[in-house]
N, C-alpha and C positions, 0 to 999 in steps of 0.2 A: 793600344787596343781601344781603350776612350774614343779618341780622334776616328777611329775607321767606323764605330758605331754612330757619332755624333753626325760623320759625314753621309756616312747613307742613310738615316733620316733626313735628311738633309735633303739630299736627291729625292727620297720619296717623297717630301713635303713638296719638290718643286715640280715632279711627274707628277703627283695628286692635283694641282694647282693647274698644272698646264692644259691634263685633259680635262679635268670640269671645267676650264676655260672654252677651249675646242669642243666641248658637247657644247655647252650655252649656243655657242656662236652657231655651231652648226644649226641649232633648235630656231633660233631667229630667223637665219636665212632659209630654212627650210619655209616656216610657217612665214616669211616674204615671199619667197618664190611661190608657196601655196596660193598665196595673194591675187600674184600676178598671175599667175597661170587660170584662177578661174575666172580673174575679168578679163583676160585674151580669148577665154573659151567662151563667153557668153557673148563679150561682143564679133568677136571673127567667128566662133564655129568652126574650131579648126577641130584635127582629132587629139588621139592620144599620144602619137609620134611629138605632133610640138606642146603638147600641154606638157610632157616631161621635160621635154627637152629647155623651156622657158623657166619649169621648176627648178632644175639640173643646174642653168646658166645665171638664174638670179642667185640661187643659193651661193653657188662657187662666186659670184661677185659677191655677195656679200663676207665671205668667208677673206677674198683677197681684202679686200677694204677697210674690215676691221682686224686686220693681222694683227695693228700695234695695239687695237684698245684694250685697256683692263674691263674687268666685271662693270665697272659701274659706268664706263662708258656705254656698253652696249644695251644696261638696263634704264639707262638715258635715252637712248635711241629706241630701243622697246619701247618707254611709255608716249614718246612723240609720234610713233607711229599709231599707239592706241587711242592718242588724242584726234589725230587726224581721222581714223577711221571713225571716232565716235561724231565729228564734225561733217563727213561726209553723211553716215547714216541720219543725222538730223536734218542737215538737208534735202536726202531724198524723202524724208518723212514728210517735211511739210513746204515741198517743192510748189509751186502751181503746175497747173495743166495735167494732174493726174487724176 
């Protein structure tokens, strides 16, 4: 009786682990895709058909891409992408010709 309690915590420790995994990931790729879809929208001016659909396609790549990584790889990739964005905004801050 021991063994059958020990084992399905067990399994819920690894179902618990897997889907806060699969949200994380999904939360990244989402707010990626969110990314990309509003600098395709500002610069093309497309509608709302391809700003999902660009949302949709980045997310799901992101999602295949990072299948193998743990937690800390994707909060690795999170903060290089917060860097890059913070290095972009600096640049358009004090760009010339504006």
């Amino acid at each position: 009786m021991g063994q059958m309690v020990e084992a399905l915590q067990e399994r819920f420790r690894n179902t618990s682990y897997s889907f806060a995994l699969g949200a994380f990931r999904l939360l990244s790729g989402a707010m990626l895709g969110l990314t990309f879809a509003l600098i395709g929208d500002e610069l093309l001016e497309y509608g709302m058909l391809s700003f999902l659909l660009v949302l949709v396609a980045t997310t799901a790549a992101f999602m295949r891409i990072s299948r193998g990584w743990r937690p800390v790889g994707v909060m690795i990739f999170d903060l290089v992408c917060v860097l890059i964005g913070m290095l972009l905004r600096l640049y358009i801050l004090i760009a010339p010709g504006n």
